[in-house]
NULUMTOR-667291 format. One record per atom (N, C-alpha, C, O, CB): residue number from 1; atom name; x, y, z; residue in three letters. Coordinates in steps of 0.001 Angstrom, whole numbers, plus 500000, padded with zeros to 6 digits. Each point is the difference from the previous one (the first is absolute). Glycine has a CB too. Layout:
SITE seq atom     c1     c2     c3 type
SITE NUM   CA      X      Y      Z  Ala
...
# end
This chain:
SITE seq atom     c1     c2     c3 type
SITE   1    N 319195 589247 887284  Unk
SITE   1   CA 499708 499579 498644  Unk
SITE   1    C 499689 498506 499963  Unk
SITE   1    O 498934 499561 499568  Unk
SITE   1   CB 502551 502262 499540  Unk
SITE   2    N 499363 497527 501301  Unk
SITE   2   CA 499981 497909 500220  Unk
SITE   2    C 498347 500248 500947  Unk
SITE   2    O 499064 499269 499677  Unk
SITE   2   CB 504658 499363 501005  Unk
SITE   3    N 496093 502301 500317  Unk
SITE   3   CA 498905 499592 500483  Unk
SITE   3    C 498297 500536 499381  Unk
SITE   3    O 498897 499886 500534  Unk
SITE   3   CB 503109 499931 501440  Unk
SITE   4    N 498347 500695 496890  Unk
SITE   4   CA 499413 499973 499544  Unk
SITE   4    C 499525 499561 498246  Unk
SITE   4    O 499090 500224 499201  Unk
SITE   4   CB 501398 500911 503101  Unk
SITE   5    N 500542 498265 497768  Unk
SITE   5   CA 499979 499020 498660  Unk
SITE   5    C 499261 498699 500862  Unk
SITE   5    O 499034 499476 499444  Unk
SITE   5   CB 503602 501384 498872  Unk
SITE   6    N 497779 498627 502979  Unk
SITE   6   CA 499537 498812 500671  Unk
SITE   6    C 498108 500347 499759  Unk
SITE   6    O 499220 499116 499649  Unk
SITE   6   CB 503400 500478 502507  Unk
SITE   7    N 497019 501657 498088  Unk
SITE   7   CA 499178 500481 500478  Unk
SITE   7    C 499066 500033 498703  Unk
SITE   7    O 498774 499987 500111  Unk
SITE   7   CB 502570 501117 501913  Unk
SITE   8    N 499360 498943 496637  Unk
SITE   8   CA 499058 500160 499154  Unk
SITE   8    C 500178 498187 499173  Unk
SITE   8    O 499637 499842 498834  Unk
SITE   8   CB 500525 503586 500981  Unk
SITE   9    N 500299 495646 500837  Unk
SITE   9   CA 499904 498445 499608  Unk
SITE   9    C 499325 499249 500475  Unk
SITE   9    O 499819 500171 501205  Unk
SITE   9   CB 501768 499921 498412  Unk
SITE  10    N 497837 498946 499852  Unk
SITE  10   CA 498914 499542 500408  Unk
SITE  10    C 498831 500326 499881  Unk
SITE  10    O 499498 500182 498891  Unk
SITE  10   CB 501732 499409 502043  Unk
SITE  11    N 498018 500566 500347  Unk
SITE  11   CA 499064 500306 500719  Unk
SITE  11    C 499689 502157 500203  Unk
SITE  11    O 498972 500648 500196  Unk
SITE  11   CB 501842 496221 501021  Unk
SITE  12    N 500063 503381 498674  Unk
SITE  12   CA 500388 501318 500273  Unk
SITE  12    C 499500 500912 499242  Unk
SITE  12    O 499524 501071 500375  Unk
SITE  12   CB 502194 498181 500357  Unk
SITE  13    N 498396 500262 497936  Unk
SITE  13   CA 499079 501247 499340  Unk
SITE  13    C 498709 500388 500208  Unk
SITE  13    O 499582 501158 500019  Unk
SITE  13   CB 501582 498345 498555  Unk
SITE  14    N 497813 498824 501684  Unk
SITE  14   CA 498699 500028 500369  Unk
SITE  14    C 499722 500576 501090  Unk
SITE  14    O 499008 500712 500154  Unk
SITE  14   CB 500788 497649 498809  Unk
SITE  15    N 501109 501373 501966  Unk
SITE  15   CA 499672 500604 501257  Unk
SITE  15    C 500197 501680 499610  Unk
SITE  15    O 499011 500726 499895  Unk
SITE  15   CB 501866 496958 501810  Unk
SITE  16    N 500232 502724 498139  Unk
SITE  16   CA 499998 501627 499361  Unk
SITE  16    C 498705 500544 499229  Unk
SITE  16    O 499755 501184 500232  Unk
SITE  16   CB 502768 498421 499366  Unk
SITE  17    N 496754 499847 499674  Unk
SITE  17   CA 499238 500314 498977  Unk
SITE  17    C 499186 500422 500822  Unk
SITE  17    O 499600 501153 500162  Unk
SITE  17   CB 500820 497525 498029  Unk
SITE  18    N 499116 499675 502759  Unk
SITE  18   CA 498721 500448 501057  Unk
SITE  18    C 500223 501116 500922  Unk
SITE  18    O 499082 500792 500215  Unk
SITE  18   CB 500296 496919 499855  Unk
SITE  19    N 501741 502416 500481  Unk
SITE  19   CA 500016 501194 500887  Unk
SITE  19    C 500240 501311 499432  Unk
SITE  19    O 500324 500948 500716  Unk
SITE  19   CB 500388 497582 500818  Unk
SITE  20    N 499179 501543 497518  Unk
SITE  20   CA 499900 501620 498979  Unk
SITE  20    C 498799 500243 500061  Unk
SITE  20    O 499491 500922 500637  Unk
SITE  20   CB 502101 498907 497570  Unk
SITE  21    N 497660 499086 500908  Unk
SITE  21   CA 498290 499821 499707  Unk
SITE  21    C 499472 499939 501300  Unk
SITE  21    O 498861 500462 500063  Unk
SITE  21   CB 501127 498146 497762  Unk
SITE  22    N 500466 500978 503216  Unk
SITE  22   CA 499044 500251 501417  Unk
SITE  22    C 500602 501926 500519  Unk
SITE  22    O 499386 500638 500855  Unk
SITE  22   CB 500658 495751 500312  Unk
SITE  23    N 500776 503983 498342  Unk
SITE  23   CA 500525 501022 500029  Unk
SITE  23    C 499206 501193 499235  Unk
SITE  23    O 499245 500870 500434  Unk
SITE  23   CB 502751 497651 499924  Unk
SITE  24    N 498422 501212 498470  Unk
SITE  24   CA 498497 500825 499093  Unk
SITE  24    C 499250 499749 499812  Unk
SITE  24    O 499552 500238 498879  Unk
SITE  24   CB 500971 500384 500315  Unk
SITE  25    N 498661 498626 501851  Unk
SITE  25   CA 498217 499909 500091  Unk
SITE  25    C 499776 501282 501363  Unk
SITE  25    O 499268 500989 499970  Unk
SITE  25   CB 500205 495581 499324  Unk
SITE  26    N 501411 502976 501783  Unk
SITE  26   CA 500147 501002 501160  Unk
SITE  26    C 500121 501297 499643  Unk
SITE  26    O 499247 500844 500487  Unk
SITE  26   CB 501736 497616 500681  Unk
SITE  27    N 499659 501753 498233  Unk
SITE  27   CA 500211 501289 498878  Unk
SITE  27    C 498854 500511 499706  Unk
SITE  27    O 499449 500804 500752  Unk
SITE  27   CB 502323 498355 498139  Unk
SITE  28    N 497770 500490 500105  Unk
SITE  28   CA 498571 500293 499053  Unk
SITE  28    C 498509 499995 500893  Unk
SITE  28    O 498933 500383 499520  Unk
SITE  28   CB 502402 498225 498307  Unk
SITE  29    N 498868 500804 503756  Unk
SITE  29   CA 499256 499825 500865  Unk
SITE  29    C 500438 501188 500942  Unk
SITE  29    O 498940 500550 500299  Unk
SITE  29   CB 500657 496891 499211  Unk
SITE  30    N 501205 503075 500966  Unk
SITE  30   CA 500570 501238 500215  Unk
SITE  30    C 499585 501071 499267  Unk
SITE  30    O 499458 500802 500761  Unk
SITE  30   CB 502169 498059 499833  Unk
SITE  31    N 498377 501460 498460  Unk
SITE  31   CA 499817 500559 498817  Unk
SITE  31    C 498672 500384 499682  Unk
SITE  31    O 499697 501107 499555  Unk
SITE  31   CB 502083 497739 499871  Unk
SITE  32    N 497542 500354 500776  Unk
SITE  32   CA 498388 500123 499872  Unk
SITE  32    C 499479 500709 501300  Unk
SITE  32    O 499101 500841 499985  Unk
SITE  32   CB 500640 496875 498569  Unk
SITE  33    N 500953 501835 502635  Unk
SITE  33   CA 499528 500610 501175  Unk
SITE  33    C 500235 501152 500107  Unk
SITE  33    O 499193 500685 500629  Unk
SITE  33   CB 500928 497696 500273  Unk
SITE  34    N 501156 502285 498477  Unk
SITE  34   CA 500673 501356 500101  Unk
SITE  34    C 498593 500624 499106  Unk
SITE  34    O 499142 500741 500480  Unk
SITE  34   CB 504150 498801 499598  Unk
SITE  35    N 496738 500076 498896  Unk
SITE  35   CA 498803 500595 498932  Unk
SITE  35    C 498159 500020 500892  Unk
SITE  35    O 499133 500870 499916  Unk
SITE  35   CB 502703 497668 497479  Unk
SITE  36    N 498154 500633 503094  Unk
SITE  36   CA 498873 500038 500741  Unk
SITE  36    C 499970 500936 501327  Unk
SITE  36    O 499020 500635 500388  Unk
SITE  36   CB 500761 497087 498603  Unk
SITE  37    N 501164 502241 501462  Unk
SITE  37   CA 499975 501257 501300  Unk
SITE  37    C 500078 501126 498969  Unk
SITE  37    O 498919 500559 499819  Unk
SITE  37   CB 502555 498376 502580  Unk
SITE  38    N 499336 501428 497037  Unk
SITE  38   CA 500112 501031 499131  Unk
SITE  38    C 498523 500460 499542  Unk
SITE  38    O 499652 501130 500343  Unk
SITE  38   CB 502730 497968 498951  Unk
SITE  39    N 496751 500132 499978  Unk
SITE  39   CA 498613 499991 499229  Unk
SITE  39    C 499423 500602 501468  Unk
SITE  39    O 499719 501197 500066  Unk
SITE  39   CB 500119 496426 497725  Unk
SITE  40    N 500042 501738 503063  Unk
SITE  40   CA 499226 500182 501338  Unk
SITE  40    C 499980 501639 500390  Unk
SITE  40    O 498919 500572 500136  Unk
SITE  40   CB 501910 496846 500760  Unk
SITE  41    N 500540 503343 499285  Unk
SITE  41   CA 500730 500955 500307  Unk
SITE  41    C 499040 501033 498744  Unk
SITE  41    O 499153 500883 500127  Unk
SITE  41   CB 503623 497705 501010  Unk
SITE  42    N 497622 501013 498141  Unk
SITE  42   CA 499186 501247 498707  Unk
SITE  42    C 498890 499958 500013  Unk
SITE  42    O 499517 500896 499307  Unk
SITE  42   CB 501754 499033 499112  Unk
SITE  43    N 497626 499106 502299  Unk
SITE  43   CA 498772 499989 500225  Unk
SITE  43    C 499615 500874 500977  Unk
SITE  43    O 499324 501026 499927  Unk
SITE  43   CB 500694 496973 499324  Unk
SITE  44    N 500530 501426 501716  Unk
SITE  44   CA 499645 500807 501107  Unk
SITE  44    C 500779 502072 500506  Unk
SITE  44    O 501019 500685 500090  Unk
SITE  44   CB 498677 495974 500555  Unk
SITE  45    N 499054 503333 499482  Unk
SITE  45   CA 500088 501670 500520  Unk
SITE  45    C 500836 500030 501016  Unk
SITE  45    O 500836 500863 499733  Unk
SITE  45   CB 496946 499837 499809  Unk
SITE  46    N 502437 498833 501454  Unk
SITE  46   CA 500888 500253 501364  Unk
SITE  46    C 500830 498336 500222  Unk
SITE  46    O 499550 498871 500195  Unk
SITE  46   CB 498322 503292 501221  Unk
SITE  47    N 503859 498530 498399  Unk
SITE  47   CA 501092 499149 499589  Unk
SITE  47    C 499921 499214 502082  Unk
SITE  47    O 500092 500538 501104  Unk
SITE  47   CB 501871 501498 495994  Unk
SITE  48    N 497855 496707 502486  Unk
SITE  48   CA 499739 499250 501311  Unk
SITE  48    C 501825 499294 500385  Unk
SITE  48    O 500549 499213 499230  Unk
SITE  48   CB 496121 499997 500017  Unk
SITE  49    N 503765 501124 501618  Unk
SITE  49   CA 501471 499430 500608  Unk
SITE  49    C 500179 498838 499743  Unk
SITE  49    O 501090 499584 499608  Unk
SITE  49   CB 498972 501598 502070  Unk
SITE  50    N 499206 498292 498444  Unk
SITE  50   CA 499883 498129 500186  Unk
SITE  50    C 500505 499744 498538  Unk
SITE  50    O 501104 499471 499872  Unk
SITE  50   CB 496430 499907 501918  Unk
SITE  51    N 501785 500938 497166  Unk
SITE  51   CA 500136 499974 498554  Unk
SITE  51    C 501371 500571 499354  Unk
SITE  51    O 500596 499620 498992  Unk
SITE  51   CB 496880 500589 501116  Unk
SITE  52    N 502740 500531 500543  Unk
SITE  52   CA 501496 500748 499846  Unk
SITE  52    C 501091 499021 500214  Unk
SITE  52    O 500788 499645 499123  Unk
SITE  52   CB 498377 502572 501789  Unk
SITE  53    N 500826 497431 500134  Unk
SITE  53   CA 500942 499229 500861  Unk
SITE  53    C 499623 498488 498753  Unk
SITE  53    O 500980 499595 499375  Unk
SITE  53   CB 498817 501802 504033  Unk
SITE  54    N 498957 497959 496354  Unk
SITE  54   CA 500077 498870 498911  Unk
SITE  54    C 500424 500153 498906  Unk
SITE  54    O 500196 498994 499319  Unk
SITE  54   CB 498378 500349 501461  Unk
SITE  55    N 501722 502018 498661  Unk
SITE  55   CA 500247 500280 498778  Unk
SITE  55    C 501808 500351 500269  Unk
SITE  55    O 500898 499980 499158  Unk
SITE  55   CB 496162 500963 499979  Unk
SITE  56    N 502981 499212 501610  Unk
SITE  56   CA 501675 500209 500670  Unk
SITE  56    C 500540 498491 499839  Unk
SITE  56    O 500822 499716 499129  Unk
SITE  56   CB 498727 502360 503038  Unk
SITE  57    N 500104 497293 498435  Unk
SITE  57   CA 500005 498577 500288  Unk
SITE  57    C 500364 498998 498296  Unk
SITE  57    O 500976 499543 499406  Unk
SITE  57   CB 496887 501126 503085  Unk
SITE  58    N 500862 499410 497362  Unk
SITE  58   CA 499864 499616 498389  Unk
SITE  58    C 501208 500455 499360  Unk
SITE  58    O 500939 499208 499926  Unk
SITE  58   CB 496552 501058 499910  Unk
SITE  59    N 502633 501028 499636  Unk
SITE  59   CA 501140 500556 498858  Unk
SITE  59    C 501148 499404 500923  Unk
SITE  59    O 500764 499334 499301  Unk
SITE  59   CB 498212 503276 499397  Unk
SITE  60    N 501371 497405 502535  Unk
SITE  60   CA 501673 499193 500342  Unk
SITE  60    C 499920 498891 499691  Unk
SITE  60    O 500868 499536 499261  Unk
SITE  60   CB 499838 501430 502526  Unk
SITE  61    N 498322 498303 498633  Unk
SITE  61   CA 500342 498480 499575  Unk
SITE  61    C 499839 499706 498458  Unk
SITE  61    O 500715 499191 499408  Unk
SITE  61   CB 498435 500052 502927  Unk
SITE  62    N 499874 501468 497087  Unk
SITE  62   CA 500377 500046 498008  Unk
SITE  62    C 501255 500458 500040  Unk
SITE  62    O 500789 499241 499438  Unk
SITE  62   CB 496959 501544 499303  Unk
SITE  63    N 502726 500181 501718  Unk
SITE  63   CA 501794 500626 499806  Unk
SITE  63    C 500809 498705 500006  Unk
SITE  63    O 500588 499415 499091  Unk
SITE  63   CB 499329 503034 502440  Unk
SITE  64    N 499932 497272 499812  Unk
SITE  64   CA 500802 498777 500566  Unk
SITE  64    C 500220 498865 498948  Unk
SITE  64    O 501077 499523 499646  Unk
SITE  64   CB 497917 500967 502671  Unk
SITE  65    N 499824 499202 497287  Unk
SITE  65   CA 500172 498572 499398  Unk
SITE  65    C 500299 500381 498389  Unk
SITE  65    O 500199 499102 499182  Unk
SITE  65   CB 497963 499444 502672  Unk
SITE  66    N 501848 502727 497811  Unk
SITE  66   CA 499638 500492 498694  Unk
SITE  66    C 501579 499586 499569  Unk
SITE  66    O 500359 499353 499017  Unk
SITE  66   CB 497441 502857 501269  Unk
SITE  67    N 503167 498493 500980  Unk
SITE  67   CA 501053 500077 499879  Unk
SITE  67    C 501084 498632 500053  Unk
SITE  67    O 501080 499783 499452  Unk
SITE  67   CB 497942 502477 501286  Unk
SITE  68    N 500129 496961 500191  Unk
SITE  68   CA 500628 498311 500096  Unk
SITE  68    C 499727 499473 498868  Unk
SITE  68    O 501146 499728 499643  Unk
SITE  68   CB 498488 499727 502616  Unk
SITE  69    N 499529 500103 496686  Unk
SITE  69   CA 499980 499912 498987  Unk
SITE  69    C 501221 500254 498850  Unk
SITE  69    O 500775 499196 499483  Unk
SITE  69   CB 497124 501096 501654  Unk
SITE  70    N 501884 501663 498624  Unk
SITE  70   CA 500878 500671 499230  Unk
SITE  70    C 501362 498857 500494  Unk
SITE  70    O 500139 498955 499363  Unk
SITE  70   CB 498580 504051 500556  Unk
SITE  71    N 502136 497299 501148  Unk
SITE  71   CA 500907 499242 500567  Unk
SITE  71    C 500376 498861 499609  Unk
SITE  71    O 501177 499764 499725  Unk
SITE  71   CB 498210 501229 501636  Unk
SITE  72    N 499282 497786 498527  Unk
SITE  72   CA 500612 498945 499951  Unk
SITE  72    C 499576 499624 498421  Unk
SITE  72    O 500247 498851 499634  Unk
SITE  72   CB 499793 500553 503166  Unk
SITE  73    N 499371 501461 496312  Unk
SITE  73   CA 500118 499942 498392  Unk
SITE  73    C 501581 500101 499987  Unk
SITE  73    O 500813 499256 499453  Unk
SITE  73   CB 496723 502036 499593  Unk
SITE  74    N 502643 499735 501642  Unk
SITE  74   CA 501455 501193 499963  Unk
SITE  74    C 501070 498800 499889  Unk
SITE  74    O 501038 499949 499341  Unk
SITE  74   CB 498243 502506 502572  Unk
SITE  75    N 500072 496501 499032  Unk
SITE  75   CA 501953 499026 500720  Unk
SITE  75    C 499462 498908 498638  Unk
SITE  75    O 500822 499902 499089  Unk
SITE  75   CB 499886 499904 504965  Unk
SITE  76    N 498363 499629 495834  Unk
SITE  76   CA 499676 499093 499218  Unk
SITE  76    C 500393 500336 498588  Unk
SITE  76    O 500291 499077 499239  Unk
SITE  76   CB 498021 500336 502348  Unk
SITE  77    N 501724 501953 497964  Unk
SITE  77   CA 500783 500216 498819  Unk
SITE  77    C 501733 500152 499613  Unk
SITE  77    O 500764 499680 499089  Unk
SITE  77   CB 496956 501225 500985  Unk
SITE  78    N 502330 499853 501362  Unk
SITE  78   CA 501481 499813 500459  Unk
SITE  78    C 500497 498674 499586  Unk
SITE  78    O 500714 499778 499022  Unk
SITE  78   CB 498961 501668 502966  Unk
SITE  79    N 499837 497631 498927  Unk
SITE  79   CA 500674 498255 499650  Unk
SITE  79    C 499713 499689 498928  Unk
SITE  79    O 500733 499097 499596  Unk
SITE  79   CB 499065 499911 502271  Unk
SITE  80    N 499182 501421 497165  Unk
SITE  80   CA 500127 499135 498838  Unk
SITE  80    C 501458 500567 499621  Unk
SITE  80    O 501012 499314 500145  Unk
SITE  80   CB 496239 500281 499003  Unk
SITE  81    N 502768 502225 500162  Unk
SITE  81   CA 500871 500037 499535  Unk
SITE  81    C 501341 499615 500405  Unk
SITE  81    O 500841 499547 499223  Unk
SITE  81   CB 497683 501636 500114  Unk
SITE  82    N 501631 498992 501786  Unk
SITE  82   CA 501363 499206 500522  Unk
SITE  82    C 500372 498857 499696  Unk
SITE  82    O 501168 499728 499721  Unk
SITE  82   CB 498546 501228 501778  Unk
SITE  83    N 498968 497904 498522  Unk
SITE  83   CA 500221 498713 499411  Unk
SITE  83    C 500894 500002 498359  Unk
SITE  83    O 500970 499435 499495  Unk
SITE  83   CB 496545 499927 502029  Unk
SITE  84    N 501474 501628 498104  Unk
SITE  84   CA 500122 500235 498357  Unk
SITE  84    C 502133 500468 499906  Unk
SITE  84    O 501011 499518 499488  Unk
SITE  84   CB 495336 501931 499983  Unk
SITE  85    N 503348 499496 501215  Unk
SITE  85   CA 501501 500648 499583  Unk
SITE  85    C 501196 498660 500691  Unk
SITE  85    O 501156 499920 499584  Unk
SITE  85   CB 497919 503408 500737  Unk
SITE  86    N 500399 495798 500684  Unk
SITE  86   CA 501477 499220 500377  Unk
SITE  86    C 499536 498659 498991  Unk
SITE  86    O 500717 499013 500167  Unk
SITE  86   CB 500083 501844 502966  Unk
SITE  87    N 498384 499029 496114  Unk
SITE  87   CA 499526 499160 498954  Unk
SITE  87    C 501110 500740 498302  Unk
SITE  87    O 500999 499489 499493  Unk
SITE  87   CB 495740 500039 502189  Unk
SITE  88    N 502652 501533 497976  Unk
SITE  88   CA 500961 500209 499322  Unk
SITE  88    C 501845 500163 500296  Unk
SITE  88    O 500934 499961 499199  Unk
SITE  88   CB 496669 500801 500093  Unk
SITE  89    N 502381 499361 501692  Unk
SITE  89   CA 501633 500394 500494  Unk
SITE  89    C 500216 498498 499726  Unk
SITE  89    O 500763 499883 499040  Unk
SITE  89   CB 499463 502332 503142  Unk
SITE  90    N 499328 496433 498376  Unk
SITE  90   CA 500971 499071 499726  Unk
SITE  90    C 499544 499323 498331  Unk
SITE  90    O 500698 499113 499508  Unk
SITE  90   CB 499759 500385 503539  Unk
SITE  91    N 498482 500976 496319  Unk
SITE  91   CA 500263 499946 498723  Unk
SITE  91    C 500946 500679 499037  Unk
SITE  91    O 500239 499697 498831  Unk
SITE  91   CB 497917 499782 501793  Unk
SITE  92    N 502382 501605 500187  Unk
SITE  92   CA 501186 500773 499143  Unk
SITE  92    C 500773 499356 500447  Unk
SITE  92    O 501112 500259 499539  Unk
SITE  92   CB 498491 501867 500079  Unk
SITE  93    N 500389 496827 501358  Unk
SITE  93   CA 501573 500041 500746  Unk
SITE  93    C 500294 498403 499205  Unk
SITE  93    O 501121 499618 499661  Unk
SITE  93   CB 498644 502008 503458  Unk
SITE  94    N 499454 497894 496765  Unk
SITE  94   CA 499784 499118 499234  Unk
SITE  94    C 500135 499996 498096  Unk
SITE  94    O 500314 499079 499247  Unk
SITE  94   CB 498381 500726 503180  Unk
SITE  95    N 501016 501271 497350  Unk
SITE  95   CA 500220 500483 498773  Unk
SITE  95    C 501740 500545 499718  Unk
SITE  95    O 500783 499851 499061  Unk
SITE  95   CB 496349 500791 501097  Unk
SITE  96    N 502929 499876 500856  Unk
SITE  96   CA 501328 500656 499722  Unk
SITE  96    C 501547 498684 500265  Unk
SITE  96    O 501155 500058 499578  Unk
SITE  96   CB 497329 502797 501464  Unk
SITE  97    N 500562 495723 500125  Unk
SITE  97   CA 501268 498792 499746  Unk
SITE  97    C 499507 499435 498875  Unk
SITE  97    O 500699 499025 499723  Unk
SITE  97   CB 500071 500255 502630  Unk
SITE  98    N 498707 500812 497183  Unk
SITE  98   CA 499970 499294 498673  Unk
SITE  98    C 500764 500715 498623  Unk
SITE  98    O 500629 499311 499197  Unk
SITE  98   CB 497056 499800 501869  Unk
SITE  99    N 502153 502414 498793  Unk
SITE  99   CA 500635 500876 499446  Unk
SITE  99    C 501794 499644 500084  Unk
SITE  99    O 500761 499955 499033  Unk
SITE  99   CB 496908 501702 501571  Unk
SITE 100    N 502641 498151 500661  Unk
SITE 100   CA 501446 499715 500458  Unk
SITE 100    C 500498 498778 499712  Unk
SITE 100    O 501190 499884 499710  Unk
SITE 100   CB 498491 501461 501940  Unk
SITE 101    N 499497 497607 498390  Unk
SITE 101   CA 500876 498697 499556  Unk
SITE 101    C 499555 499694 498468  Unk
SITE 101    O 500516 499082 499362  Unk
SITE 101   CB 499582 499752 503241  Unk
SITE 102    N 498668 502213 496741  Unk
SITE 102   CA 500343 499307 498579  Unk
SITE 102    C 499023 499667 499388  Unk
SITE 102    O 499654 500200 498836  Unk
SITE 102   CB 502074 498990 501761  Unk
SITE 103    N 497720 500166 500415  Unk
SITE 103   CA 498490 499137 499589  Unk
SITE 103    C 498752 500445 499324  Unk
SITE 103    O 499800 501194 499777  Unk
SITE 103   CB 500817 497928 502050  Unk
SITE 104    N 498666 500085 497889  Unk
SITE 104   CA 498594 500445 499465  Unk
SITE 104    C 499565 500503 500591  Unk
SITE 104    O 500509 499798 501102  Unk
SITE 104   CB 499052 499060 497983  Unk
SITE 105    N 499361 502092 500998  Unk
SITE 105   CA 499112 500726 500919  Unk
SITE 105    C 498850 498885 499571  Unk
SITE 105    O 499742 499251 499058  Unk
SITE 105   CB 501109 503717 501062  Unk
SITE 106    N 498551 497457 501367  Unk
SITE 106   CA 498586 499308 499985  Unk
SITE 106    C 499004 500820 500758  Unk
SITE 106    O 500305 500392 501126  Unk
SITE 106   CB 500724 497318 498775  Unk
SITE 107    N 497486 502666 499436  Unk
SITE 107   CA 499017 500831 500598  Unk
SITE 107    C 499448 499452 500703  Unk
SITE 107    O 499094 500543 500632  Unk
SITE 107   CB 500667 500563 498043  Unk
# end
């Protein structure tokens, strides 16, 4: 968790941003190729190996990266809310010593 709070200060987010966006360009470049062997395949009368095997190729690495993505939306939402929930915990905890000795509350 600390190493990745380090990770999102500074410098860190930019760098994250870029390596998503160099991530889903590879993607969408994957993606097009899967669709283009595919297009190729329905053209042609007699299914050629070579094309098989690129279109094999293509859909794992769209899988692959489809799924590294999903993943790191996945952790990147994770930490916010975590941030969020140990953010409210010491605002209650904070709310509740103030409750105990008396005092004014303050928002």
């Amino acid at each position: 968790m600390k190493g990745l709070n380090q990770l999102k200060l500074g410098r860190g987010p930019v760098v994250a941003q870029t390596l998503l966006a160099t991530l889903f360009v590879l993607f969408l470049s994957s993606l097009y190729g899967l669709f283009d062997v595919h297009m190729r395949l329905t053209d042609a009368a007699a299914i050629n190996p070579t094309e098989q095997v690129l279109m094999v190729y293509h859909l794992l690495e769209a899988t692959l990266l489809g799924i590294c993505l999903f993943l790191a939306l996945i952790i990147d939402r994770l930490h916010y809310y975590m941030n969020e929930i140990r953010r409210l915990k010491n605002k209650l905890e904070d709310y509740e010593f103030h409750i105990q000795k008396g005092g004014a509350l303050r928002s």
